[in-house]
Every structure is written in structure tokens, then in C-alpha cells.
N, CA, C and O atoms as a GROMACS GRO file, in nm:
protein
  444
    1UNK      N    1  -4.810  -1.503  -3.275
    1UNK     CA    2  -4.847  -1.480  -3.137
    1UNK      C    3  -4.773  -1.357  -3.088
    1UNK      O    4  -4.660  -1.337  -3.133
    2UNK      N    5  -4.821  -1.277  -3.004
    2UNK     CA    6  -4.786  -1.158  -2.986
    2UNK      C    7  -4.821  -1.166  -2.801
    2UNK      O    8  -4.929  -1.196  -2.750
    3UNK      N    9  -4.698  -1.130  -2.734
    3UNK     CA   10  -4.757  -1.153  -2.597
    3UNK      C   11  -4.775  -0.974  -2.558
    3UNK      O   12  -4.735  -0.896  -2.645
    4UNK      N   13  -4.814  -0.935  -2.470
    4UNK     CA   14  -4.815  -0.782  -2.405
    4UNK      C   15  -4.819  -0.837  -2.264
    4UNK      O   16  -4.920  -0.901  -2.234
    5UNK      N   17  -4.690  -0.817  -2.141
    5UNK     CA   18  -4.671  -0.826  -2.013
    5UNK      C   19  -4.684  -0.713  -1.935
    5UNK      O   20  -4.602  -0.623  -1.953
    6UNK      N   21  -4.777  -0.697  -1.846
    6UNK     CA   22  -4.746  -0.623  -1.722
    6UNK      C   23  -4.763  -0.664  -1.586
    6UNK      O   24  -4.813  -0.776  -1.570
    7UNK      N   25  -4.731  -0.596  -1.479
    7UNK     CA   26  -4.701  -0.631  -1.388
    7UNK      C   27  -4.872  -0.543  -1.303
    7UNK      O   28  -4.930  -0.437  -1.324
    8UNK      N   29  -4.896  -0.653  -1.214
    8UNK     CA   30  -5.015  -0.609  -1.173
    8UNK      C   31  -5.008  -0.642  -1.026
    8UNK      O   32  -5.036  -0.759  -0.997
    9UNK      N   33  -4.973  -0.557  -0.923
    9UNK     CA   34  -4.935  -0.592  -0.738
    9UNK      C   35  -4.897  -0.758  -0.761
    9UNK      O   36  -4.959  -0.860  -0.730
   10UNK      N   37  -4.775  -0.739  -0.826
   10UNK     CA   38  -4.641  -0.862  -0.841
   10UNK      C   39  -4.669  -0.952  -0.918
   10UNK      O   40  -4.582  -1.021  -0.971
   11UNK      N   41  -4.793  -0.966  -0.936
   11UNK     CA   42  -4.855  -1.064  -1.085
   11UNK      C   43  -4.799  -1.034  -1.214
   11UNK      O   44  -4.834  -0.936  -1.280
   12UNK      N   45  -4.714  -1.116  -1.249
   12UNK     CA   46  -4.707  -1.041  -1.433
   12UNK      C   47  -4.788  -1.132  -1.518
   12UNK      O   48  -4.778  -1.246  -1.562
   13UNK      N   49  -4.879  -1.025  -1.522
   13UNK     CA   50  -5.029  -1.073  -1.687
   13UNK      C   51  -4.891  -1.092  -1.813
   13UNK      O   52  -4.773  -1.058  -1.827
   14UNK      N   53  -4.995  -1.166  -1.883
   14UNK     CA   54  -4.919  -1.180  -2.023
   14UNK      C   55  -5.076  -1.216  -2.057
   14UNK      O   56  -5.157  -1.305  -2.031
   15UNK      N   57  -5.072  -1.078  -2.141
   15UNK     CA   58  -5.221  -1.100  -2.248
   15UNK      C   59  -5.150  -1.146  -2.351
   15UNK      O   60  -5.056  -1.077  -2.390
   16UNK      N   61  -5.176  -1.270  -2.415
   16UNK     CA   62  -5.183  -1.362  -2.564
   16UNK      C   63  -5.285  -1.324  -2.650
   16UNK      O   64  -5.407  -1.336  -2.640
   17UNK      N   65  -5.184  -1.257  -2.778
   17UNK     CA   66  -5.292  -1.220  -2.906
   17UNK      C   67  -5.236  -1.369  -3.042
   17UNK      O   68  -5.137  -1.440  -3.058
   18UNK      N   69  -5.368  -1.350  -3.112
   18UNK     CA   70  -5.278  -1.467  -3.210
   18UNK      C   71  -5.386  -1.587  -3.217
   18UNK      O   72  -5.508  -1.592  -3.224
   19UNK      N   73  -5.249  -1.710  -3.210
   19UNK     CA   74  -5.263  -1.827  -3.250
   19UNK      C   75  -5.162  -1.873  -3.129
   19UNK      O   76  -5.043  -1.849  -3.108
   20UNK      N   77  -5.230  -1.927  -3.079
   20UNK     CA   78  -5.075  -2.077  -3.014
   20UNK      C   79  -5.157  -2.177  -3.053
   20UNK      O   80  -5.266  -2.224  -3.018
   21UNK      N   81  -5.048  -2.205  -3.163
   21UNK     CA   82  -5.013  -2.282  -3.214
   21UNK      C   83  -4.874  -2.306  -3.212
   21UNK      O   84  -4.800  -2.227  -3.152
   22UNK      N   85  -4.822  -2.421  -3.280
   22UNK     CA   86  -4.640  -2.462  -3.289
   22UNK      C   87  -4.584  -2.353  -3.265
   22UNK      O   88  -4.522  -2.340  -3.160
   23UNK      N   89  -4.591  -2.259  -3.349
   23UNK     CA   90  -4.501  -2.083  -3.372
   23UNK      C   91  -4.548  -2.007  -3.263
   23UNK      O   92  -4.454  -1.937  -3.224
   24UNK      N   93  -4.644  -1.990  -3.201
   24UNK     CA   94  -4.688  -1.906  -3.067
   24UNK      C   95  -4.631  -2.011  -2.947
   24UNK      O   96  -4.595  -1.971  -2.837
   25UNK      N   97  -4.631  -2.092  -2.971
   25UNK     CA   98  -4.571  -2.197  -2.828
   25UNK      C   99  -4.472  -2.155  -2.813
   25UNK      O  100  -4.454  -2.103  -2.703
   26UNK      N  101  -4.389  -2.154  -2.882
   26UNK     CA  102  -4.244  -2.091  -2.880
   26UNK      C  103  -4.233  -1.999  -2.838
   26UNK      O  104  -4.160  -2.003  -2.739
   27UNK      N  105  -4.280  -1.882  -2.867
   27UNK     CA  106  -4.325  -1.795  -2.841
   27UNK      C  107  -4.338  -1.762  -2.687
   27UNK      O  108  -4.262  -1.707  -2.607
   28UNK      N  109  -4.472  -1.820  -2.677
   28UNK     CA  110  -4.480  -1.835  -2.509
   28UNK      C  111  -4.402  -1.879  -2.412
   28UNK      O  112  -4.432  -1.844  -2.298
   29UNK      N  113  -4.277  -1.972  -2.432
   29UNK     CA  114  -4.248  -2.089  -2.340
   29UNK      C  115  -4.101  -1.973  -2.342
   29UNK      O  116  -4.044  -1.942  -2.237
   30UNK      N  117  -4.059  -1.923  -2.470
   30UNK     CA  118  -3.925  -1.810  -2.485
   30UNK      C  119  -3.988  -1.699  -2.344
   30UNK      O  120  -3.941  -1.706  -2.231
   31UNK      N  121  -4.089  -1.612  -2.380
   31UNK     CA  122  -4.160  -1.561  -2.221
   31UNK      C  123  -4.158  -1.596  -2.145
   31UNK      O  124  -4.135  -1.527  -2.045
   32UNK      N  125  -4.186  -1.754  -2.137
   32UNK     CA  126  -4.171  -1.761  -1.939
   32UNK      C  127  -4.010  -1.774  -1.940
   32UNK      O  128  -3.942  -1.724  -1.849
   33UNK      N  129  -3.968  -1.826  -2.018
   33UNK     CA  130  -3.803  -1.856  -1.957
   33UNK      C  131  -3.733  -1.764  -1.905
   33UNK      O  132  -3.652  -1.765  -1.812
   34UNK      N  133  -3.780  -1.666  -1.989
   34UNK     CA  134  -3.688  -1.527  -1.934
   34UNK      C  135  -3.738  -1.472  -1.834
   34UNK      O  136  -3.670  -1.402  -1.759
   35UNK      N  137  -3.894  -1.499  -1.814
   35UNK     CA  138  -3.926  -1.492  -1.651
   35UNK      C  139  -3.863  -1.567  -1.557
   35UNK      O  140  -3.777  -1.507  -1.493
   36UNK      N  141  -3.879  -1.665  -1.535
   36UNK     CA  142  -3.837  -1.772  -1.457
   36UNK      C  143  -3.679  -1.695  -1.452
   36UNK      O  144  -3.643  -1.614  -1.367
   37UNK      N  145  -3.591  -1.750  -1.582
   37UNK     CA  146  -3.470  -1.696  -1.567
   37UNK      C  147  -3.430  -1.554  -1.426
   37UNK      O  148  -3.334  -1.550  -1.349
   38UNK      N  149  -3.569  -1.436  -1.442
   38UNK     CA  150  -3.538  -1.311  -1.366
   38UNK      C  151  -3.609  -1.269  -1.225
   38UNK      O  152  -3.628  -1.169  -1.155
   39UNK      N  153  -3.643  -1.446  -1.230
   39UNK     CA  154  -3.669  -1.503  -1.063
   39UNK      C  155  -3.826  -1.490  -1.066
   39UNK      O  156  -3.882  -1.504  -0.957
   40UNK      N  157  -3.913  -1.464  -1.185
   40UNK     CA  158  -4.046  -1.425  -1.175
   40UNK      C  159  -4.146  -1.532  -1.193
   40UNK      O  160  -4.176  -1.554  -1.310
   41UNK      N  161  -4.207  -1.606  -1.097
   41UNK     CA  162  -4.272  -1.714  -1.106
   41UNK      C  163  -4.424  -1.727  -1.050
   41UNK      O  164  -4.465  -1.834  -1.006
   42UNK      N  165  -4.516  -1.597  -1.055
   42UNK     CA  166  -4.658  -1.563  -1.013
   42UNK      C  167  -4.670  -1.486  -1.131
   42UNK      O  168  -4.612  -1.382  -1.159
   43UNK      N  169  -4.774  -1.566  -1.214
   43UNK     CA  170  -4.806  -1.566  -1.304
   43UNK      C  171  -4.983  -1.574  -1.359
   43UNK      O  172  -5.049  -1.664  -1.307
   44UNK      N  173  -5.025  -1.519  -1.422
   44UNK     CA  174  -5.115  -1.460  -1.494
   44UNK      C  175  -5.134  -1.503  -1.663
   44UNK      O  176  -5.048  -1.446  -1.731
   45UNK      N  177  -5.231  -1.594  -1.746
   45UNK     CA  178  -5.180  -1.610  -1.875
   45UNK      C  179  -5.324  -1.553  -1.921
   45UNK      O  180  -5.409  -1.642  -1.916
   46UNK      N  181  -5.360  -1.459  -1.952
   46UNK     CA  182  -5.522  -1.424  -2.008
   46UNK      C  183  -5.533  -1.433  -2.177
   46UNK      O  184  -5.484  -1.366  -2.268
   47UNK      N  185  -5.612  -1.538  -2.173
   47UNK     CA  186  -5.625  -1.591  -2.334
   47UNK      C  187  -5.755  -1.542  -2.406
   47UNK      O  188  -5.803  -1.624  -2.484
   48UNK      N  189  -5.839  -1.389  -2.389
   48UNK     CA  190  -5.894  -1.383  -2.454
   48UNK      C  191  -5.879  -1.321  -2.565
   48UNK      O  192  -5.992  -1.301  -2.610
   49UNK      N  193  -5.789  -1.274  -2.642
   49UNK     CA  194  -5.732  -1.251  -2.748
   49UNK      C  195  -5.698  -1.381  -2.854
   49UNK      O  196  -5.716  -1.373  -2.975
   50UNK      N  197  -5.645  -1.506  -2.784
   50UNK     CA  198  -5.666  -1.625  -2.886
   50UNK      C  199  -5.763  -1.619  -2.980
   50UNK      O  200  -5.874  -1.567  -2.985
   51UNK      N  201  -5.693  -1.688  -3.059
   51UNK     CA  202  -5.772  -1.666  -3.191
   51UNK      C  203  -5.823  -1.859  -3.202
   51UNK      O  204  -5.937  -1.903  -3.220
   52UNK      N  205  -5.718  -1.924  -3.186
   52UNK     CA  206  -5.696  -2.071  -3.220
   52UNK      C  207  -5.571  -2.103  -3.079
   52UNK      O  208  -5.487  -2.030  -3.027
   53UNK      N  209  -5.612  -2.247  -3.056
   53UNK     CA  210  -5.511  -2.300  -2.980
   53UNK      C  211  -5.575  -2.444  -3.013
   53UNK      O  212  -5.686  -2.487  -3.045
   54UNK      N  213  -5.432  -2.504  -2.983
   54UNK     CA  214  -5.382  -2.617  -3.101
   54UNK      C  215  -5.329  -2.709  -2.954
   54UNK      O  216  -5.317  -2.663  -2.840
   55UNK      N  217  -5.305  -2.836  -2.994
   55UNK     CA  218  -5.289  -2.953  -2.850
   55UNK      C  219  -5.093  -2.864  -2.846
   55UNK      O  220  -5.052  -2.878  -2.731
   56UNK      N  221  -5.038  -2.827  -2.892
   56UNK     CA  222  -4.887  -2.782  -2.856
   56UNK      C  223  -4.899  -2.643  -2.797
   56UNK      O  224  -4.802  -2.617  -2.725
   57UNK      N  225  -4.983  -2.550  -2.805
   57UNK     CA  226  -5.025  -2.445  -2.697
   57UNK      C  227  -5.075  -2.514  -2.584
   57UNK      O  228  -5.041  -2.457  -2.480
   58UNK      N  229  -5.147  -2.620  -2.565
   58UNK     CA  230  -5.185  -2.668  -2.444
   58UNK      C  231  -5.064  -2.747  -2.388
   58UNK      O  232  -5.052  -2.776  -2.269
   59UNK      N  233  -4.973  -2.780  -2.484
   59UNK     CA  234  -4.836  -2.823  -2.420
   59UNK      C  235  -4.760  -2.764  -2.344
   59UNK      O  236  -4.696  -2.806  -2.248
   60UNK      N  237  -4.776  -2.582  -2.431
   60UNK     CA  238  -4.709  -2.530  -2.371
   60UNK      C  239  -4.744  -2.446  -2.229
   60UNK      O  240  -4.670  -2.372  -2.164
   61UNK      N  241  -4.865  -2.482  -2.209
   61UNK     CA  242  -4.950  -2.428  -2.064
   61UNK      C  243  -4.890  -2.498  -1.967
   61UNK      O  244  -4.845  -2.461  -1.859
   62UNK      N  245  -4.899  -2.661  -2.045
   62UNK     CA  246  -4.865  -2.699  -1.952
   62UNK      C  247  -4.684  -2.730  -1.902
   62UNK      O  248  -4.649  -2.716  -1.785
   63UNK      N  249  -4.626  -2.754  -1.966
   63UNK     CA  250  -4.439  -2.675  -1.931
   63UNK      C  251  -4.467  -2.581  -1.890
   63UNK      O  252  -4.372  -2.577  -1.812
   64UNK      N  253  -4.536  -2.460  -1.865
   64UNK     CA  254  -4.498  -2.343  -1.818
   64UNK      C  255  -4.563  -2.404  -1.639
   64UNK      O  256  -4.510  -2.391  -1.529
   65UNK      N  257  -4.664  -2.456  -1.670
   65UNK     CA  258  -4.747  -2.484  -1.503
   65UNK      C  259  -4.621  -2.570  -1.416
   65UNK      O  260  -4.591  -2.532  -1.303
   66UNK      N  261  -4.547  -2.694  -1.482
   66UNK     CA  262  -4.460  -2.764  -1.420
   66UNK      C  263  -4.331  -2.682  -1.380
   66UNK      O  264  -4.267  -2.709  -1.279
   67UNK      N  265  -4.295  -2.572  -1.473
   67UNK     CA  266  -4.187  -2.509  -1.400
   67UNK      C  267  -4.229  -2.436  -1.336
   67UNK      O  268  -4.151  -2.403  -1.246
   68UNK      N  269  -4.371  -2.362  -1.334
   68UNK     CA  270  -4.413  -2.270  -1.205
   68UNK      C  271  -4.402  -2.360  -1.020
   68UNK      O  272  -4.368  -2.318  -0.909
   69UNK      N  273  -4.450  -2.500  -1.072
   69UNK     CA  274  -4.451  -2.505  -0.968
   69UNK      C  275  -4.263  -2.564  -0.897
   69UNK      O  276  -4.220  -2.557  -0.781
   70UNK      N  277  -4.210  -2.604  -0.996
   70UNK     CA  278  -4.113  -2.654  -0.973
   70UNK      C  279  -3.995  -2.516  -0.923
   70UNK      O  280  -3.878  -2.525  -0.888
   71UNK      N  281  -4.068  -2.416  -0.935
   71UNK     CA  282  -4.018  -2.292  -0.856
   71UNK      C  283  -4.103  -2.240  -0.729
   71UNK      O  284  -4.070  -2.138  -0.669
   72UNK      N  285  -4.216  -2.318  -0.693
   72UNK     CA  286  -4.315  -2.242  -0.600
   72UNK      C  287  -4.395  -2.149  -0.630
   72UNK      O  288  -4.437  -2.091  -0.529
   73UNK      N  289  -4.433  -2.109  -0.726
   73UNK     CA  290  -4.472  -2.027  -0.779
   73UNK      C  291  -4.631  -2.034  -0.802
   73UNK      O  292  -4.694  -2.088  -0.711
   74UNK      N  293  -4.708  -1.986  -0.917
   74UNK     CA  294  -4.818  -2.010  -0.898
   74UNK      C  295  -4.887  -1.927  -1.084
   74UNK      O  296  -4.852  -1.821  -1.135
   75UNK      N  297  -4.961  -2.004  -1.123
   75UNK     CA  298  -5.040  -2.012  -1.248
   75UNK      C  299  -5.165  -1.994  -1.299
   75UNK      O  300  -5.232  -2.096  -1.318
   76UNK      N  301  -5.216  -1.881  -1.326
   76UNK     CA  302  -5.389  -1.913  -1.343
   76UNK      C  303  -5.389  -1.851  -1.480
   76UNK      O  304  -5.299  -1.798  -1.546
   77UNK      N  305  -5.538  -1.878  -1.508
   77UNK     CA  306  -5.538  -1.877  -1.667
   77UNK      C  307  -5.684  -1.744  -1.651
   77UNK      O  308  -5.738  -1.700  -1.550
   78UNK      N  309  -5.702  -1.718  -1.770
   78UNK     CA  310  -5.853  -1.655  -1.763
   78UNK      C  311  -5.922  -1.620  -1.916
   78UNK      O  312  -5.845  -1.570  -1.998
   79UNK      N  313  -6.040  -1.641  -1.951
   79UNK     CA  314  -6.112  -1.605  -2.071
   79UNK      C  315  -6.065  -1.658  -2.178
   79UNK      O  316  -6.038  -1.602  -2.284
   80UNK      N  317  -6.050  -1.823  -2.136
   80UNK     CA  318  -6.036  -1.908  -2.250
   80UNK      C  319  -6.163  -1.900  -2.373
   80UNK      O  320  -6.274  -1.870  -2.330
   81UNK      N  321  -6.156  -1.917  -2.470
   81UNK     CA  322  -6.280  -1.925  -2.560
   81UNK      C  323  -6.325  -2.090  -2.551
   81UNK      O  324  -6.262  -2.186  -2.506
   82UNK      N  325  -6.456  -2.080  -2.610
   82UNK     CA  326  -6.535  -2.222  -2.592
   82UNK      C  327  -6.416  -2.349  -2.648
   82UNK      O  328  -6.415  -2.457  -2.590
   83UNK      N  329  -6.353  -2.331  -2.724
   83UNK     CA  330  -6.236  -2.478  -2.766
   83UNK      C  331  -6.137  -2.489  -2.682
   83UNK      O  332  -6.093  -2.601  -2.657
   84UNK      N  333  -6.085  -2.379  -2.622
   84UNK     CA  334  -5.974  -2.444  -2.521
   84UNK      C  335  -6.026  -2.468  -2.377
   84UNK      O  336  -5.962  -2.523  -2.288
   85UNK      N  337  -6.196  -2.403  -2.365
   85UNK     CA  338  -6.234  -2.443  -2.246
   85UNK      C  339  -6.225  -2.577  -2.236
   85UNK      O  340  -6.163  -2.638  -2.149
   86UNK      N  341  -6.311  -2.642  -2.362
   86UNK     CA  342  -6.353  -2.778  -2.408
   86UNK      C  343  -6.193  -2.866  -2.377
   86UNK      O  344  -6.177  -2.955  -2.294
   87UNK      N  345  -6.088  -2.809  -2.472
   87UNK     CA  346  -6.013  -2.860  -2.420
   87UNK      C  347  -5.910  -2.934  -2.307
   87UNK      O  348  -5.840  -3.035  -2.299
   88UNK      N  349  -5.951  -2.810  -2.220
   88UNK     CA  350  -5.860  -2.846  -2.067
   88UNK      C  351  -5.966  -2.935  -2.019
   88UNK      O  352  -5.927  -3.026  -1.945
   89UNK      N  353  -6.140  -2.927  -2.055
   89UNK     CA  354  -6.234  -3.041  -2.032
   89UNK      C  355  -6.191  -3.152  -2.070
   89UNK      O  356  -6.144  -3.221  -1.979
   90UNK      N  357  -6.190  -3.188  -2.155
   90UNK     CA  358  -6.150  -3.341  -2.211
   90UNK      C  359  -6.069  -3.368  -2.129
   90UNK      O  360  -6.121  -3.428  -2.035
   91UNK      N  361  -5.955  -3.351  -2.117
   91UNK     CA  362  -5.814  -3.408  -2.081
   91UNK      C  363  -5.803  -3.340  -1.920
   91UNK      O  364  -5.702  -3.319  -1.852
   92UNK      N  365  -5.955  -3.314  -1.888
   92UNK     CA  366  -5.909  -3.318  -1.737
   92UNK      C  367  -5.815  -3.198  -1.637
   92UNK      O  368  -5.803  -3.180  -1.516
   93UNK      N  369  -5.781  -3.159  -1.713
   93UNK     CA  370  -5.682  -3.024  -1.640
   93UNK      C  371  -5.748  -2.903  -1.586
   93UNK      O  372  -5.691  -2.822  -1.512
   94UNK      N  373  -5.905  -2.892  -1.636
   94UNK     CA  374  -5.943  -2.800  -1.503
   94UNK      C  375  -5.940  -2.851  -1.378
   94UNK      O  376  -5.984  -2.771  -1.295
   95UNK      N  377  -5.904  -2.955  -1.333
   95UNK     CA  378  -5.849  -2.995  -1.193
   95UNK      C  379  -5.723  -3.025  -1.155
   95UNK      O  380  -5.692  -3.083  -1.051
   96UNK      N  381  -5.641  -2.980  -1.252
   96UNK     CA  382  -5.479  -2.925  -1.211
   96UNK      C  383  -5.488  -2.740  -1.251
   96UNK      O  384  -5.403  -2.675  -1.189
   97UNK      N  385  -5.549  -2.685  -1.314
   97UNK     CA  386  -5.551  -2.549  -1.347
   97UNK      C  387  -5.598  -2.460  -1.310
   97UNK      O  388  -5.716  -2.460  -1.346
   98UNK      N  389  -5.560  -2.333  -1.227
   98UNK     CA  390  -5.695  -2.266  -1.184
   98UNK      C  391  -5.747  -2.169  -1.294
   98UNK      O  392  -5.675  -2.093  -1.359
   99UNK      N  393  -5.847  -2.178  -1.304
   99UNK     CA  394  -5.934  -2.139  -1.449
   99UNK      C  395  -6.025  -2.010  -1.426
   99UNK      O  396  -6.142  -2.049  -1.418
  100UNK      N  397  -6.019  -1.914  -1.415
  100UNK     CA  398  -6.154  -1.831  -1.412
  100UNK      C  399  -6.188  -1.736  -1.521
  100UNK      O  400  -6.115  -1.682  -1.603
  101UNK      N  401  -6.336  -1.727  -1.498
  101UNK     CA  402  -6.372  -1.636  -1.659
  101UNK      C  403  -6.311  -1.531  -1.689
  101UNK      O  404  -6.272  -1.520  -1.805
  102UNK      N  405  -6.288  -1.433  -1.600
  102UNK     CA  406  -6.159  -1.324  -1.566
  102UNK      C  407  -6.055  -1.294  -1.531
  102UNK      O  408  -5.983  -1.362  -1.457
  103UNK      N  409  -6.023  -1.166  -1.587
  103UNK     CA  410  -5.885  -1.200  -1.583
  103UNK      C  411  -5.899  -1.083  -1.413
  103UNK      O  412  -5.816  -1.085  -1.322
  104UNK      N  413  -6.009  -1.006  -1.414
  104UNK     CA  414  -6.007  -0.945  -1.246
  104UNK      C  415  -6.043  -1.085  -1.167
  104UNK      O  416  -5.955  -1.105  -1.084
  105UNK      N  417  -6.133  -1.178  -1.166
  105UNK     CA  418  -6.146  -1.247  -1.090
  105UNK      C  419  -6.014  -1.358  -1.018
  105UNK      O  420  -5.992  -1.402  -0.905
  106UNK      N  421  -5.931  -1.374  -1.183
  106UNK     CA  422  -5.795  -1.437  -1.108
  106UNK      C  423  -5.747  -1.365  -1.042
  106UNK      O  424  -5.720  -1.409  -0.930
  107UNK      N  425  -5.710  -1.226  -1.068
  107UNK     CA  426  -5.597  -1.149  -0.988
  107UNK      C  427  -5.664  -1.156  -0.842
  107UNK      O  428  -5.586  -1.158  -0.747
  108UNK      N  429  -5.803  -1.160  -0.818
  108UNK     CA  430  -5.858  -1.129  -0.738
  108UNK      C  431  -5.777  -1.243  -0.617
  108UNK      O  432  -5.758  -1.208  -0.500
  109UNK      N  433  -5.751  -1.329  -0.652
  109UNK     CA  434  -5.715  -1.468  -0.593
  109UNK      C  435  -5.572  -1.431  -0.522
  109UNK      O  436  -5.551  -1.479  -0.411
  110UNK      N  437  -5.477  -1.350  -0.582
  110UNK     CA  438  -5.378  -1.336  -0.529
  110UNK      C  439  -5.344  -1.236  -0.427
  110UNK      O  440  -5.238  -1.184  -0.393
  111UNK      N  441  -5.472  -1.224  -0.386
  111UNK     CA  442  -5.452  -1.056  -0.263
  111UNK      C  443  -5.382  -1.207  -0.134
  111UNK      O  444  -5.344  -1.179  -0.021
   0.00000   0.00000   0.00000
């Protein structure tokens, strides 16, 4: 897993290339910490670069969503592929997640 962060009018994107899977979770959850750690908690995760995501990448969406909010902060996702759409389907979390096909349409959310 390979993350690339920038900062977009106070949003920091983190485009995800790869796999989250076990080894990209880590990965990811090492990223937010050191966010969180540098007070940065408006957040951006755009997954159309996934390749595969595995139920411990969806673990780790979700630890990252509980400490966003457990800082006030705020979480959206964008350009999941058809299995992790399916996924946050099953188990219900597009109604804890805000989900959109884009990654302009999320940012769009934070004006």
C-alpha cells in the first residue's frame, strides 16, 4: 500500500494505491496517527487506486472514522470499486459513512 497526501482548502486527501489488506492497514492506520498526532482530523480517503480490500482494511476505515470523530473531526471516502462498495453494503456502514463517487464531489461537501 502506498498512500500519496495532500492538502486540499484544509482537507488532507490520502489517495490509496495497492492492496489494504493486513500490510496496507498498517499502513493506513500508521497515516492517520501521525495525523491525528499533528492535530489533523478533516479527512479525505479516495480509494480508487485499490486494487483489493480485505474485511481488516475495512477495519481499518473504520478505527480511523472512530478516532475522527472522537476528535470532532470529519471522514469521507470516494471511488470505492464494486467489492468494497458491496462491502460497506452488507454490513451496513453506508449509513455511518459518507460515501460519494468522487473524490470532487466529497471535497465539494466541505466548503
Amino acid at each position: 500500500m502506498t498512500i500519496k497526501q495532500r492538502n486540499v482548502n484544509s482537507v488532507i486527501v490520502l489517495n490509496l494505491y495497492g492492496r489494504l489488506n493486513v500490510q496496507g492497514s498498517r499502513v493506513l492506520k500508521d497515516e492517520a496517527k501521525a495525523l491525528f498526532e499533528s492535530g489533523k482530523c478533516v479527512i479525505h480517503l479516495n480509494l480508487a487506486e485499490v486494487e483489493v480490500m480485505d474485511s481488516s482494511g475495512l477495519g481499518a476505515i473504520i478505527s480511523i472514522m472512530k478516532d475522527v470523530q472522537r476528535l470532532n473531526g470529519r471522514l469521507t471516502l470516494s471511488n470505492l470499486n464494486q467489492f468494497a462498495r458491496e462491502m460497506f453494503e452488507i454490513t451496513q456502514l453506508t449509513e455511518v459513512f459518507n460515501i460519494y463517487p468522487t473524490e470532487a464531489e466529497a471535497l465539494a461537501t466541505y466548503v
